[in-house]
C-alpha positions in Angstrom: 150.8 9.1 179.8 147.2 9.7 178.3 144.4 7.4 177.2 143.7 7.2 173.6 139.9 6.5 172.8 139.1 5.8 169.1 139.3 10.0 167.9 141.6 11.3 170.3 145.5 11.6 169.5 147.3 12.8 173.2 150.4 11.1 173.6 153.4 12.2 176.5 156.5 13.4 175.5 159.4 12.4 176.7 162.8 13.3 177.5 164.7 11.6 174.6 162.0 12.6 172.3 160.1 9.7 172.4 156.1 9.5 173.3 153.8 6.9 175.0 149.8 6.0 175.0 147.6 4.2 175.9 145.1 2.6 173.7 141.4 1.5 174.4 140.4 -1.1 172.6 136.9 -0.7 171.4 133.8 -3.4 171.2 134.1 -2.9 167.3 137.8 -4.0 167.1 140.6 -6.4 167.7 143.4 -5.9 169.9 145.5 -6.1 166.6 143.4 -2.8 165.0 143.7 -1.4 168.3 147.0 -1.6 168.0 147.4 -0.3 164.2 145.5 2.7 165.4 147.8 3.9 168.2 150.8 3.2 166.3 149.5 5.0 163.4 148.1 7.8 165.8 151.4 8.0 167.6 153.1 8.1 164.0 151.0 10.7 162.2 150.4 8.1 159.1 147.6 5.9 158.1 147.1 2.3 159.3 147.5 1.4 155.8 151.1 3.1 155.9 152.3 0.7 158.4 154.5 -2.3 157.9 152.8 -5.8 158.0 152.4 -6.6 162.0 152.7 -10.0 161.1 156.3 -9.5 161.0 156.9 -8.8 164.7 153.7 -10.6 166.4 151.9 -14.0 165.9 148.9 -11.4 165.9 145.9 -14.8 165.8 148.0 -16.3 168.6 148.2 -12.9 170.9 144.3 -12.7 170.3 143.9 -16.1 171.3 146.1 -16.0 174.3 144.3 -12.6 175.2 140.6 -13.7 174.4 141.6 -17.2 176.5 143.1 -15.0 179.8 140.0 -13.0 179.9 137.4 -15.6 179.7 139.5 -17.2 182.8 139.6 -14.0 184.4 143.7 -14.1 184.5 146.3 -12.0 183.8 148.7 -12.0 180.9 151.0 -9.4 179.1 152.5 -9.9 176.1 155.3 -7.3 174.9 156.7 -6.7 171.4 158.4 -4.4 168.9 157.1 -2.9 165.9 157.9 0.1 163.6 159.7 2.0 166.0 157.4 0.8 169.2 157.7 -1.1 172.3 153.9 -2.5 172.8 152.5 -3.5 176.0 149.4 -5.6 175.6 148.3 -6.9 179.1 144.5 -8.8 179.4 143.1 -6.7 181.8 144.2 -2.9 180.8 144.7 -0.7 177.7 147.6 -1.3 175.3 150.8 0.9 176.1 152.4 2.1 173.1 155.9 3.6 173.5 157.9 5.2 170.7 161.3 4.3 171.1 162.4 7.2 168.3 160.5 10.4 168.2 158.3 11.2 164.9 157.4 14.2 163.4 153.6 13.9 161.9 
């Protein structure tokens, strides 16, 4: 498992195929671009190429619930699925991306 900062794109393969990062979230960005960036990364596409988040994630109400854990200094995760991704958002570490279905990019 590698770290993905804003430019880099190092993922681990796994055995079925599939790959999984993790994802700093930088000062200038959301957890949801965050996000939008691995999964594109991970993918080989454009953010713009991806299916409205919306659709799997209340994405104001993870931010909240995030923003609300870290000013409290606790710990939450919250864990969904989106275009072909298991994602692991937890308050106090980077975002784990999975693939569940390897890409080619």
């Amino acid at each position: 498992m590698y770290t993905m900062r804003r430019n880099q794109q190092r993922e681990d393969k796994r055995a079925d195929g599939g790959s999984t990062i993790l994802v700093e979230e930088q000062p200038d960005e959301s957890t949801t671009q965050a996000i939008l960036r691995g999964i594109a990364a991970l993918k080989g596409v454009t953010e713009t190429e991806l299916d409205p988040i919306y659709s799997s994630v209340e994405t104001d109400s993870m931010e909240q619930l995030l923003e609300h854990s870290r000013m409290h200094d606790s710990t939450v995760s919250v864990t969904f699925d989106f275009e072909g991704c298991t994602i692991r958002v937890r308050s106090k570490e980077d975002i784990q991306i999975t693939s569940t279905t390897s890409y080619i990019g």
